[in-house]
HTML snippet that shows the backbone in 3Dmol.js (N, CA, C, O; Angstrom):
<script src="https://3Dmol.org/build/3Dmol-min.js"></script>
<div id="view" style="width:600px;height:400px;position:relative"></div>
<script>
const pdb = `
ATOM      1  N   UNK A   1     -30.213  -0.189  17.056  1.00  0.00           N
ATOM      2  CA  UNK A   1     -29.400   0.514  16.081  1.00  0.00           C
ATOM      3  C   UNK A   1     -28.744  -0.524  15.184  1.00  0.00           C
ATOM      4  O   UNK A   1     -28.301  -1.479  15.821  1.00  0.00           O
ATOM      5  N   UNK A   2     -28.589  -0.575  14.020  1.00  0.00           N
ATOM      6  CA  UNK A   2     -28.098  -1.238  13.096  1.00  0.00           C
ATOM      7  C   UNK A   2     -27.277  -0.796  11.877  1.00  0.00           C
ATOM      8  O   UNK A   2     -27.095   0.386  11.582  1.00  0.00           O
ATOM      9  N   UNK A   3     -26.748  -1.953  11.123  1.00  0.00           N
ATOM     10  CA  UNK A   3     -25.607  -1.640  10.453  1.00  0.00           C
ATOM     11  C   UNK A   3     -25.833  -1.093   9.355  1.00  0.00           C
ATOM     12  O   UNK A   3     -26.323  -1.846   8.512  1.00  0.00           O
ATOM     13  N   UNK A   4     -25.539   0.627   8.854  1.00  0.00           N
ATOM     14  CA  UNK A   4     -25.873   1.126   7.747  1.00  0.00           C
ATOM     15  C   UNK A   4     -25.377  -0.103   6.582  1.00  0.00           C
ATOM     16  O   UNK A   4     -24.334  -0.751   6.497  1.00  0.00           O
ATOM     17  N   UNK A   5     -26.760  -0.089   5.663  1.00  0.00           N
ATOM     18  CA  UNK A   5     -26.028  -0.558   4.167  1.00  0.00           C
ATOM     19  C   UNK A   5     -25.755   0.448   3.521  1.00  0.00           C
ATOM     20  O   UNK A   5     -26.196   1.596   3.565  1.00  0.00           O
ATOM     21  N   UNK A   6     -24.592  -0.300   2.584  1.00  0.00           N
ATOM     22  CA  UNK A   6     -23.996   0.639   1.411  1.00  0.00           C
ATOM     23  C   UNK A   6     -24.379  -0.109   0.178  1.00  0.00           C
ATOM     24  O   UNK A   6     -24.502  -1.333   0.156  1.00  0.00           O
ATOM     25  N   UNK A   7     -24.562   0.681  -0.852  1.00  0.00           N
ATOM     26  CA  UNK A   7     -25.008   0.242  -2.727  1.00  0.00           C
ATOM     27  C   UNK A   7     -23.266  -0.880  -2.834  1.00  0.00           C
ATOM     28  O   UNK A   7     -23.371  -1.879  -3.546  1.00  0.00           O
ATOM     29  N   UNK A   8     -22.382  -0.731  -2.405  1.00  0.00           N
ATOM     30  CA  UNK A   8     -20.939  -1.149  -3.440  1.00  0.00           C
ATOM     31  C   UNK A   8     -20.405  -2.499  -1.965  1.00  0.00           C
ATOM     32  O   UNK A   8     -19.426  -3.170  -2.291  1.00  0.00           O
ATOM     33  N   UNK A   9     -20.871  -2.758  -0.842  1.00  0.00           N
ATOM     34  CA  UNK A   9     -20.854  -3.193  -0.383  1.00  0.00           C
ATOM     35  C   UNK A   9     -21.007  -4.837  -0.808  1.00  0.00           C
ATOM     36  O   UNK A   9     -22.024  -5.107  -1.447  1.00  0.00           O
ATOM     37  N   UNK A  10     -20.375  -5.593  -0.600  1.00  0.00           N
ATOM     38  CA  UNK A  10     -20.040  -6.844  -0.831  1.00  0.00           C
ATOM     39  C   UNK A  10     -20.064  -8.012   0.232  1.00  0.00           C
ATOM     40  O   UNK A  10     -20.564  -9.103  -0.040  1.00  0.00           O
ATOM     41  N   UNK A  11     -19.702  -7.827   1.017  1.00  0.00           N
ATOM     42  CA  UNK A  11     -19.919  -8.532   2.665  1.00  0.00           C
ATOM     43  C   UNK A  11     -18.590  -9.206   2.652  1.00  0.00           C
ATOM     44  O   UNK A  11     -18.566 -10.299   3.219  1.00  0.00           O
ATOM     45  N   UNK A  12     -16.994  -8.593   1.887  1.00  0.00           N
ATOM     46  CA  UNK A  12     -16.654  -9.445   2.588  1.00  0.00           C
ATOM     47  C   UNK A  12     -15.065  -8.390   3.230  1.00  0.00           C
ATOM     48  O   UNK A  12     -14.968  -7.202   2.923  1.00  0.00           O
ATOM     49  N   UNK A  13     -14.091  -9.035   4.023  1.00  0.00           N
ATOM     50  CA  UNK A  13     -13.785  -8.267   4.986  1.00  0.00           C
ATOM     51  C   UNK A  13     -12.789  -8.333   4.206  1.00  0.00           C
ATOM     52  O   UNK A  13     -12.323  -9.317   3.632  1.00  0.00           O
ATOM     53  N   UNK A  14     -12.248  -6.538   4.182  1.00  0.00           N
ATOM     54  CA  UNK A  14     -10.463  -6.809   3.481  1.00  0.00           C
ATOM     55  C   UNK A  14      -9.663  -6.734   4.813  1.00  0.00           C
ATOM     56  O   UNK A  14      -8.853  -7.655   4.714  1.00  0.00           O
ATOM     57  N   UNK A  15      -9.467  -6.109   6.018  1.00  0.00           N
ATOM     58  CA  UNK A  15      -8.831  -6.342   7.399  1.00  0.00           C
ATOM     59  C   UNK A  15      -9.584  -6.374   8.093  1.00  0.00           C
ATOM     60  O   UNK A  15     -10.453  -5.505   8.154  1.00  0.00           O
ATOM     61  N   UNK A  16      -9.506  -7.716   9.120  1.00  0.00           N
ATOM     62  CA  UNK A  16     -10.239  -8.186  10.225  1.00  0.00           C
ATOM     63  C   UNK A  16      -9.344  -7.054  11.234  1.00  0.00           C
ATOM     64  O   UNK A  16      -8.127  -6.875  11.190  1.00  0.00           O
ATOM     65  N   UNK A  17     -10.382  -6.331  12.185  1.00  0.00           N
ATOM     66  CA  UNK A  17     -10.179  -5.901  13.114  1.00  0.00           C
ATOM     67  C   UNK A  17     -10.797  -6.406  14.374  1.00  0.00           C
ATOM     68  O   UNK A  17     -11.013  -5.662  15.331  1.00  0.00           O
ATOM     69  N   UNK A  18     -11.077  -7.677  14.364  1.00  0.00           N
ATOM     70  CA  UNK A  18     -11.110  -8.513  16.002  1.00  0.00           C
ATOM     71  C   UNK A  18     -10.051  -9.075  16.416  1.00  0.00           C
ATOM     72  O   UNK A  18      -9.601 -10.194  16.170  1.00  0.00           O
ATOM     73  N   UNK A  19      -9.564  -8.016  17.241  1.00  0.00           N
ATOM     74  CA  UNK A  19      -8.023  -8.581  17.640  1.00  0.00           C
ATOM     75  C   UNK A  19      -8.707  -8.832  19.189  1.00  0.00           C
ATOM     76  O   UNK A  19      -9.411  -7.953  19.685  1.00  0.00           O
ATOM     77  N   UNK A  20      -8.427 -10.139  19.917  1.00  0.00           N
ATOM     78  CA  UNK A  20      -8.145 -10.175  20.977  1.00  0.00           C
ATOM     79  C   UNK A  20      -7.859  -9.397  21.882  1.00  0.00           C
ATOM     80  O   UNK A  20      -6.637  -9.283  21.980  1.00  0.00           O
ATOM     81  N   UNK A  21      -8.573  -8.633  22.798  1.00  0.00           N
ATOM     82  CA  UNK A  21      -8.022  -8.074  24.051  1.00  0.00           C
ATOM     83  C   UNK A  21      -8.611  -6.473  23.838  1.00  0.00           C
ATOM     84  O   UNK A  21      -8.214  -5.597  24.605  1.00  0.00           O
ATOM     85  N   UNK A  22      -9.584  -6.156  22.744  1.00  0.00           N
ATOM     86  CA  UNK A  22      -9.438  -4.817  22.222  1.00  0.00           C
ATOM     87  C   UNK A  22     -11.040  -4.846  22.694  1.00  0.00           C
ATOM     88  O   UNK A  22     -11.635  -5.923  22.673  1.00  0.00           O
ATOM     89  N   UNK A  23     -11.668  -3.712  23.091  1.00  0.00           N
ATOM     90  CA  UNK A  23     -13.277  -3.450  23.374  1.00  0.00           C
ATOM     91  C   UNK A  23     -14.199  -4.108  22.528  1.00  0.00           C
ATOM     92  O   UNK A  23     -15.094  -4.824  22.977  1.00  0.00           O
ATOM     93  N   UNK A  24     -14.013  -3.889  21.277  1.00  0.00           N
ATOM     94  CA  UNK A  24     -14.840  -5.119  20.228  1.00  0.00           C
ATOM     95  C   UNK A  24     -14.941  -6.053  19.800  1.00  0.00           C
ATOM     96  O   UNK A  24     -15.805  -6.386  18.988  1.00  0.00           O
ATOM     97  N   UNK A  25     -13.899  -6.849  20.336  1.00  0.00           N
ATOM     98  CA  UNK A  25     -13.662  -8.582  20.101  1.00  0.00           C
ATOM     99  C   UNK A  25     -14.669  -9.264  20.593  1.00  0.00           C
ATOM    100  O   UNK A  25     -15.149  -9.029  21.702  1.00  0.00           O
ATOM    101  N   UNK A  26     -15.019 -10.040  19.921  1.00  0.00           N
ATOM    102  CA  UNK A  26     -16.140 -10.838  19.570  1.00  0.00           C
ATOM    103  C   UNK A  26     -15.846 -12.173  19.591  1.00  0.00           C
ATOM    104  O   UNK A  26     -15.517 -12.831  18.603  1.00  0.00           O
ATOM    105  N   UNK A  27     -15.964 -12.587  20.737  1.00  0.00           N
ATOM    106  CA  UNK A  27     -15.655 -14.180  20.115  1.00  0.00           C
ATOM    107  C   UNK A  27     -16.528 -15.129  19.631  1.00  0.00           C
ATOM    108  O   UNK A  27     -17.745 -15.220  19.797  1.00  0.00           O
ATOM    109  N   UNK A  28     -15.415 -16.145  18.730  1.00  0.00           N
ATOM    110  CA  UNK A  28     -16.393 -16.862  17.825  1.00  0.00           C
ATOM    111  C   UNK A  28     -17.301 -16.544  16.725  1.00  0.00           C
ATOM    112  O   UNK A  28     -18.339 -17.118  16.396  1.00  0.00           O
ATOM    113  N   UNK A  29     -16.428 -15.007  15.954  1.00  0.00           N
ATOM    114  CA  UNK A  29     -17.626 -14.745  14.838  1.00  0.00           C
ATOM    115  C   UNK A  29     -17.728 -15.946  13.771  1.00  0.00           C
ATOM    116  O   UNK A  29     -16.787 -16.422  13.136  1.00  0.00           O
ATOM    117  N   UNK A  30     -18.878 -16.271  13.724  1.00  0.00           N
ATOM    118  CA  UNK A  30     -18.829 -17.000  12.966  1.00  0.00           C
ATOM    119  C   UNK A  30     -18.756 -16.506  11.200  1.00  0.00           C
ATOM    120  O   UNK A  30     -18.286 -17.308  10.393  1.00  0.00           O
ATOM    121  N   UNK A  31     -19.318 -14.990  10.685  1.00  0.00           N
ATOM    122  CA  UNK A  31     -19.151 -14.605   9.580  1.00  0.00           C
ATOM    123  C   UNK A  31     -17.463 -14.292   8.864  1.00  0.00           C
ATOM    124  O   UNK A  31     -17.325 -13.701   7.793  1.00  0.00           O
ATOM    125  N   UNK A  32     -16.475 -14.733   9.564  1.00  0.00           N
ATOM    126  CA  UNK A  32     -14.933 -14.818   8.952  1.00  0.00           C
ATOM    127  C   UNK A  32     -14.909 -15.881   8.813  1.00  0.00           C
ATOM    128  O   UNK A  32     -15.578 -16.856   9.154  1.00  0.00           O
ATOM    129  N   UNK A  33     -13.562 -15.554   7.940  1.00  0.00           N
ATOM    130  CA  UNK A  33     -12.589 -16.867   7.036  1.00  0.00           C
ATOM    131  C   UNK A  33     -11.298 -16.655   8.260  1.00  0.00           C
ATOM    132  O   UNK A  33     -10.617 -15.675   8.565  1.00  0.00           O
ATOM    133  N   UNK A  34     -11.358 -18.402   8.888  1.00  0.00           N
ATOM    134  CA  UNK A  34     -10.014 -18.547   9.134  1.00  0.00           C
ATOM    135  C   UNK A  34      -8.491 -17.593   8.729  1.00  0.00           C
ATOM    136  O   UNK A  34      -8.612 -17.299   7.539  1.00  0.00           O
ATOM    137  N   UNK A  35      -7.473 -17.161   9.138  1.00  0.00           N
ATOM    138  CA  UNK A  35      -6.875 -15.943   8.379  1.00  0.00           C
ATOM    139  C   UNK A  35      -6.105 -17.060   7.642  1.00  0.00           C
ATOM    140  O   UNK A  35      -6.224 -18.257   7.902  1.00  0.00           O
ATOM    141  N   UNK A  36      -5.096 -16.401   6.450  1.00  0.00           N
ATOM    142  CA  UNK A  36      -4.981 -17.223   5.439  1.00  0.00           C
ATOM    143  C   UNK A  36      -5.870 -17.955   4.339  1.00  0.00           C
ATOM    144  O   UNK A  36      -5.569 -18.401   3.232  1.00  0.00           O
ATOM    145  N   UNK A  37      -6.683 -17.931   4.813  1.00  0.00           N
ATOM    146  CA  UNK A  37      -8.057 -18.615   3.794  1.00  0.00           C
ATOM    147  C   UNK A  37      -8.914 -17.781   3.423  1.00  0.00           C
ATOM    148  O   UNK A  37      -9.705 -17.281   4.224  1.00  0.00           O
ATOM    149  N   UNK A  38      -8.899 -17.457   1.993  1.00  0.00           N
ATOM    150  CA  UNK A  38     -10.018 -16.852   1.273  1.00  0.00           C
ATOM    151  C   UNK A  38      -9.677 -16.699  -0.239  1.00  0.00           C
ATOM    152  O   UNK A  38      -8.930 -17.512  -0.784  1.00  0.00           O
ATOM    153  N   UNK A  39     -10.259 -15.599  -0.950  1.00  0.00           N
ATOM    154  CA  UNK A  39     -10.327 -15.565  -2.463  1.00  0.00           C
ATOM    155  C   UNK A  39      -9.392 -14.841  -2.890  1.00  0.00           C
ATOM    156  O   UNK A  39      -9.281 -13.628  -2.712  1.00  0.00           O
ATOM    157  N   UNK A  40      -8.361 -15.848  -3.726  1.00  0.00           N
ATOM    158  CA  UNK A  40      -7.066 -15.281  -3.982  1.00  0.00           C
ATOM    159  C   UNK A  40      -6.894 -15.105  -5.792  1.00  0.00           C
ATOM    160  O   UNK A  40      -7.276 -15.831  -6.710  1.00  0.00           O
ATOM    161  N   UNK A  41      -6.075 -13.682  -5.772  1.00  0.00           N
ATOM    162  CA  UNK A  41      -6.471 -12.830  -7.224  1.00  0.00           C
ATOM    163  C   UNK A  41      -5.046 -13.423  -8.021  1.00  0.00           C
ATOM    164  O   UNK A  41      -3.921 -13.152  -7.601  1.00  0.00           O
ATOM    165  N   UNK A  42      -5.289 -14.252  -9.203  1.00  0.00           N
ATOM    166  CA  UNK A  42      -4.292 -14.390 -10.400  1.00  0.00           C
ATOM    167  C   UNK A  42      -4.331 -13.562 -10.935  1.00  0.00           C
ATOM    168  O   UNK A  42      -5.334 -13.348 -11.615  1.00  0.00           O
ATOM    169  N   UNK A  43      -2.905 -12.351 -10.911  1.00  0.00           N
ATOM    170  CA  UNK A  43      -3.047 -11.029 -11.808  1.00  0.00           C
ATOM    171  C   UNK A  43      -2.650 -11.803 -13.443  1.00  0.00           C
ATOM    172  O   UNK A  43      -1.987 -12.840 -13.458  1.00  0.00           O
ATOM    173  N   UNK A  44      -3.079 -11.241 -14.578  1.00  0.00           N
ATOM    174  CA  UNK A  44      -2.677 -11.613 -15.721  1.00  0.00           C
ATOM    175  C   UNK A  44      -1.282 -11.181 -16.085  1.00  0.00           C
ATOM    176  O   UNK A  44      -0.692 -10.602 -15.172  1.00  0.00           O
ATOM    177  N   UNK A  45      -0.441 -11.373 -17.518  1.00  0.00           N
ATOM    178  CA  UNK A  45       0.224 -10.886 -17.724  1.00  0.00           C
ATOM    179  C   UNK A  45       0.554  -9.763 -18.006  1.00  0.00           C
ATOM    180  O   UNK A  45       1.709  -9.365 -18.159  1.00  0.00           O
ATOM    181  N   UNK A  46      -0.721  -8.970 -18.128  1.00  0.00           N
ATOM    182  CA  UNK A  46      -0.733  -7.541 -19.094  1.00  0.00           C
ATOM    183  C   UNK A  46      -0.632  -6.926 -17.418  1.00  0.00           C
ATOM    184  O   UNK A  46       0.153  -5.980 -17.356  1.00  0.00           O
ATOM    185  N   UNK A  47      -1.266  -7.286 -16.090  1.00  0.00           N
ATOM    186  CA  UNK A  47      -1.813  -6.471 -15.028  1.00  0.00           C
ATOM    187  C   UNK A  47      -0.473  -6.467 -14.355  1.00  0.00           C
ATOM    188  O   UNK A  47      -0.069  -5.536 -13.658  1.00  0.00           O
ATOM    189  N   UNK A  48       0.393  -7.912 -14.687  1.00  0.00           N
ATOM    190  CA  UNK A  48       1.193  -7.652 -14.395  1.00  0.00           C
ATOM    191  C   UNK A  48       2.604  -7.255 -14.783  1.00  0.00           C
ATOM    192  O   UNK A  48       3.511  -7.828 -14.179  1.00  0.00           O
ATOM    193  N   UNK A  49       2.862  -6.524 -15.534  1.00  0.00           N
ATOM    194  CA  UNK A  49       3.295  -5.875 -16.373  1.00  0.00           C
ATOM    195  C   UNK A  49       3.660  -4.495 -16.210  1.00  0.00           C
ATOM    196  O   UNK A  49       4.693  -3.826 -16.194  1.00  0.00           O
ATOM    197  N   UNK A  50       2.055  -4.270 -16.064  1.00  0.00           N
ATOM    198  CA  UNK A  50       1.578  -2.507 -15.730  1.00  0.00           C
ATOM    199  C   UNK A  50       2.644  -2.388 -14.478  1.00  0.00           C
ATOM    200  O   UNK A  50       3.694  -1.767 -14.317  1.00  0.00           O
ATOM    201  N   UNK A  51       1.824  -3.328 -13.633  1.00  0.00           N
ATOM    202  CA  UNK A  51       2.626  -3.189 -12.095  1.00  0.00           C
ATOM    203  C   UNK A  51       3.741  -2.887 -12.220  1.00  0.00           C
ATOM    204  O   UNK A  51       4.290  -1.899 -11.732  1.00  0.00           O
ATOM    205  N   UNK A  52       4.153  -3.617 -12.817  1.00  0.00           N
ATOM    206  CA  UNK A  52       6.149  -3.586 -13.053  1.00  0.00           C
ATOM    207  C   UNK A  52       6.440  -2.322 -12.992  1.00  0.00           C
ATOM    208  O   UNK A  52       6.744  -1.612 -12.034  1.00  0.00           O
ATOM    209  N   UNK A  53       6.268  -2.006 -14.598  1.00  0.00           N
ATOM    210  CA  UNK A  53       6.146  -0.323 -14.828  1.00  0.00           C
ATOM    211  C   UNK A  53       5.973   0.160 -13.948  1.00  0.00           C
ATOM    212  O   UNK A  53       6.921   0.627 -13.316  1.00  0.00           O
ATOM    213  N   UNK A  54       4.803   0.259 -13.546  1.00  0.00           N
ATOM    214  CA  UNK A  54       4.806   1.490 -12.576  1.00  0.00           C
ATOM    215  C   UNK A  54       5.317   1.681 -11.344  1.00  0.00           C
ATOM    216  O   UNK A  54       5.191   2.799 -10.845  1.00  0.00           O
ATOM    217  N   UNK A  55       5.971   0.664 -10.636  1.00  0.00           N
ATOM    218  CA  UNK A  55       6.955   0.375 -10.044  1.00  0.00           C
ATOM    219  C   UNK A  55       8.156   0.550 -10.103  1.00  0.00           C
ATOM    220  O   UNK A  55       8.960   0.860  -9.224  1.00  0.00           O
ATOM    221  N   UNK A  56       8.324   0.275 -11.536  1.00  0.00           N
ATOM    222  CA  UNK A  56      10.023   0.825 -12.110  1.00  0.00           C
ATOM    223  C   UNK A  56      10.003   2.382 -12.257  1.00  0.00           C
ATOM    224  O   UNK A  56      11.027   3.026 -12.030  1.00  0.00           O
ATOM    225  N   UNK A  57       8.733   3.040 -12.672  1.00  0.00           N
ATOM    226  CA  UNK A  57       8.760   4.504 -13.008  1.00  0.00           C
ATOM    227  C   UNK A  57       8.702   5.211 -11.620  1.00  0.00           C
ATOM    228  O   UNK A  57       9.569   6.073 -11.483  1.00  0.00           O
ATOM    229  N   UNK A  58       8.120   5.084 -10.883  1.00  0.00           N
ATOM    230  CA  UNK A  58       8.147   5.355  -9.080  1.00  0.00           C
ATOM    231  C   UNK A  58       9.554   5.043  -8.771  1.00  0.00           C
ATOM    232  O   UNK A  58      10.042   6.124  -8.442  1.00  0.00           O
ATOM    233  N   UNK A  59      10.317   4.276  -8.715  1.00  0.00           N
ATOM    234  CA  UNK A  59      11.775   4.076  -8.103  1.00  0.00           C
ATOM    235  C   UNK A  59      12.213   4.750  -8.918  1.00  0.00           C
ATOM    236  O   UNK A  59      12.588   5.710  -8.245  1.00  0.00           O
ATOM    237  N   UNK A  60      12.538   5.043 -10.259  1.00  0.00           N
ATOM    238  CA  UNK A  60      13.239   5.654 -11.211  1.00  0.00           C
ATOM    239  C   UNK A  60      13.146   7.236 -10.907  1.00  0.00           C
ATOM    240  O   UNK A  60      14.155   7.911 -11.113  1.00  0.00           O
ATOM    241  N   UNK A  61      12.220   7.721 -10.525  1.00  0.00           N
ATOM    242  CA  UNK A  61      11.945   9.195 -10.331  1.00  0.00           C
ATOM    243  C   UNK A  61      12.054   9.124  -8.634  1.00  0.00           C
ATOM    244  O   UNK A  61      11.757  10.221  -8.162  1.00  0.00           O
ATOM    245  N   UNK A  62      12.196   8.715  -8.211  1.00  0.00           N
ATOM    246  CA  UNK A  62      12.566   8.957  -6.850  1.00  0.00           C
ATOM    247  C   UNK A  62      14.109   9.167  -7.132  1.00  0.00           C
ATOM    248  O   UNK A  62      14.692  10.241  -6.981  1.00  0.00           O
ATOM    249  N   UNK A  63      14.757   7.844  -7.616  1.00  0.00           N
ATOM    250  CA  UNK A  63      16.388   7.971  -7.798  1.00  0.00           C
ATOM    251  C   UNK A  63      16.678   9.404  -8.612  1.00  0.00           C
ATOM    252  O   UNK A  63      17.613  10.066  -8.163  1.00  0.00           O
ATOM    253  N   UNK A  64      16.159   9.794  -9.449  1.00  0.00           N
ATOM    254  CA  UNK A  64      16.391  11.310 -10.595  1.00  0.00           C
ATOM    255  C   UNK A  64      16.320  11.987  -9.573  1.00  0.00           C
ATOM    256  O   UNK A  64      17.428  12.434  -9.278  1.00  0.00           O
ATOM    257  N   UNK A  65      15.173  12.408  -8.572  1.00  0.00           N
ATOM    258  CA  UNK A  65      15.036  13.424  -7.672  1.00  0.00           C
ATOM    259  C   UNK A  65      16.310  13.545  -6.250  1.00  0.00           C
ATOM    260  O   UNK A  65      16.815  14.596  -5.859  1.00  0.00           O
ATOM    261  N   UNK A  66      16.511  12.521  -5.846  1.00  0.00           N
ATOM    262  CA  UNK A  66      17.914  12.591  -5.226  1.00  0.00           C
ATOM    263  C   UNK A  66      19.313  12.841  -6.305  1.00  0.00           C
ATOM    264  O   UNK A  66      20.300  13.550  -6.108  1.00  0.00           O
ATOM    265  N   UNK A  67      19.023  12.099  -7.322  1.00  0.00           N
ATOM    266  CA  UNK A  67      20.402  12.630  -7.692  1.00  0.00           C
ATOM    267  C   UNK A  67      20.516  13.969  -8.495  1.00  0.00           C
ATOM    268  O   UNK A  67      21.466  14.498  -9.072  1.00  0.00           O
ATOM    269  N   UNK A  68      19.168  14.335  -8.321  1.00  0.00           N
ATOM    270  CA  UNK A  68      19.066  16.023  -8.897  1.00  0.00           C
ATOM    271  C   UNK A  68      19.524  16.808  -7.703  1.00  0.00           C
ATOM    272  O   UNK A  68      20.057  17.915  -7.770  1.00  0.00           O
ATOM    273  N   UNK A  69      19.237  16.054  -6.469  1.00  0.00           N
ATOM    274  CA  UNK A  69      19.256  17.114  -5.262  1.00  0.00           C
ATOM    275  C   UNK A  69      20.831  17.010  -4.577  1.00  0.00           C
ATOM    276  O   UNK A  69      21.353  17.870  -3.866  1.00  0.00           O
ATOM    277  N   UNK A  70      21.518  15.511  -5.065  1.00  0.00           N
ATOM    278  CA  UNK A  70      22.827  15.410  -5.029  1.00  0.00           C
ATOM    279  C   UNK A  70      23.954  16.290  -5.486  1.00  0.00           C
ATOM    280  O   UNK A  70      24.838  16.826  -4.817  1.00  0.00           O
ATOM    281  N   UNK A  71      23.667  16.325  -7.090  1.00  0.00           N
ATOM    282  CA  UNK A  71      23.962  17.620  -7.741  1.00  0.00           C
ATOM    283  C   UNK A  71      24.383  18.661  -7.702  1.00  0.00           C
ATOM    284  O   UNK A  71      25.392  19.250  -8.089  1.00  0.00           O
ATOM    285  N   UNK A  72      23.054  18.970  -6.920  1.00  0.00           N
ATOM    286  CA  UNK A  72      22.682  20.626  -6.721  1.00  0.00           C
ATOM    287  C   UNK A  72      23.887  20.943  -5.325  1.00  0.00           C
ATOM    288  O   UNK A  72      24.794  21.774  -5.301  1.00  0.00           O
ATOM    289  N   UNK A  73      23.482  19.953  -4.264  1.00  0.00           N
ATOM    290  CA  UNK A  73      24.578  20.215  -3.157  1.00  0.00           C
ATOM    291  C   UNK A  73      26.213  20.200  -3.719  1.00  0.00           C
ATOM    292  O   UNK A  73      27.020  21.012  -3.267  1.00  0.00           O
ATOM    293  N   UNK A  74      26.487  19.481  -4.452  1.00  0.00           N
ATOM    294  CA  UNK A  74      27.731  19.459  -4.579  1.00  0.00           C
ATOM    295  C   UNK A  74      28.221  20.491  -5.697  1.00  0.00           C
ATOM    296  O   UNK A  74      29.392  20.871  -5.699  1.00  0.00           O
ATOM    297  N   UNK A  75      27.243  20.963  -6.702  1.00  0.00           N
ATOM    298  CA  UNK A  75      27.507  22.509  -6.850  1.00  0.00           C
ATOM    299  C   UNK A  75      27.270  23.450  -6.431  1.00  0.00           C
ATOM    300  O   UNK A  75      27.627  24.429  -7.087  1.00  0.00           O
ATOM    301  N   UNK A  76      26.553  23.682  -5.138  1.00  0.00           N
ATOM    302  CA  UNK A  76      26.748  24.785  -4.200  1.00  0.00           C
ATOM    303  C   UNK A  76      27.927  24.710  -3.370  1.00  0.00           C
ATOM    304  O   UNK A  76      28.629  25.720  -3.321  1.00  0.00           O
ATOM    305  N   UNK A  77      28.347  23.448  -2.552  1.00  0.00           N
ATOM    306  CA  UNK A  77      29.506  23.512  -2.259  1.00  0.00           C
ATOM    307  C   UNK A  77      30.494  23.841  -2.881  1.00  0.00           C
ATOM    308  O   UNK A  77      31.347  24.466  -2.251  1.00  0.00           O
ATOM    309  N   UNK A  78      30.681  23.614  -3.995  1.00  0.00           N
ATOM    310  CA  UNK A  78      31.498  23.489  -5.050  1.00  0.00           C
ATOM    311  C   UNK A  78      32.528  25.557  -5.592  1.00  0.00           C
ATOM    312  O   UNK A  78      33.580  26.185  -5.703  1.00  0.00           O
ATOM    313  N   UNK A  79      30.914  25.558  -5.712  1.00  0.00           N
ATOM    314  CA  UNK A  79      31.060  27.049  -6.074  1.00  0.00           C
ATOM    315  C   UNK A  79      30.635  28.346  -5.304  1.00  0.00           C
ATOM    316  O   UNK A  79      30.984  29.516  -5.458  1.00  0.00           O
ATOM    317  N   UNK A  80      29.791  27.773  -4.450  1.00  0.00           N
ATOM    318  CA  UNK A  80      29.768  28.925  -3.205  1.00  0.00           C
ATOM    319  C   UNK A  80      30.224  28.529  -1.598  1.00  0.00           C
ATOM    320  O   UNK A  80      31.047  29.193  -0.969  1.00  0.00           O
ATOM    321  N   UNK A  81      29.776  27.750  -1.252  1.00  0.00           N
ATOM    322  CA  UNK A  81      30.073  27.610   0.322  1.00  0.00           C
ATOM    323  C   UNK A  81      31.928  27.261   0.177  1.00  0.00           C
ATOM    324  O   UNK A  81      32.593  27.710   1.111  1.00  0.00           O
ATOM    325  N   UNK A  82      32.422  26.777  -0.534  1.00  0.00           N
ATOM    326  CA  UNK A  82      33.706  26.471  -0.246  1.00  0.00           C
ATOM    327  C   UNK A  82      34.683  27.394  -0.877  1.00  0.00           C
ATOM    328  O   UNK A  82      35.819  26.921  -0.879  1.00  0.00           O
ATOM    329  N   UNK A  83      34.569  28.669  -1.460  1.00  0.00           N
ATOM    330  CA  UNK A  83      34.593  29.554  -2.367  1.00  0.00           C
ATOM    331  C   UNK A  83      35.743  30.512  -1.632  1.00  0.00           C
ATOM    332  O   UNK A  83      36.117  31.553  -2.173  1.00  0.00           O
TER     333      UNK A  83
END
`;
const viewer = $3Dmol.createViewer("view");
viewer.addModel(pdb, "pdb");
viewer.setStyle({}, {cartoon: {color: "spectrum"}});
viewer.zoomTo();
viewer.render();
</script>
């Protein structure tokens, strides 16, 4: 039995799952990179940028949605439960 190929497949590993002590550990594969060692991505300025943004717009609407829901409690208390 052997290892299905895939068309988008690349050969290389984004998480090593040979952990020591687990049914599939393998010792000595020789097809890994030492951990820490491999092909490391310089985002540009524009990529990183985007990131920002969209990082700032994700925290920003999280904070709106609590303090919408802040709001809302303290005008229900406000005007009905404490009424």
């Amino acid at each position: 039995m052997g290892k299905k190929q895939y068309d988008d497949d690349d050969g290389r590993t984004i998480a090593d799952m040979n952990i020591d002590g687990m049914p599939w550990y393998v010792q000595g594969d020789e097809n890994r990179a030492p951990a820490g060692e491999g092909e490391h991505y310089q985002m540009s300025k524009e990529e990183s940028r985007a990131y920002t943004w969209a990082a700032l717009k994700a925290a920003l609407l999280v904070a709106v949605i609590f303090g919408v829901v802040f709001f809302l409690f303290i005008a229900f208390a406000d005007f009905i439960w404490l009424n």
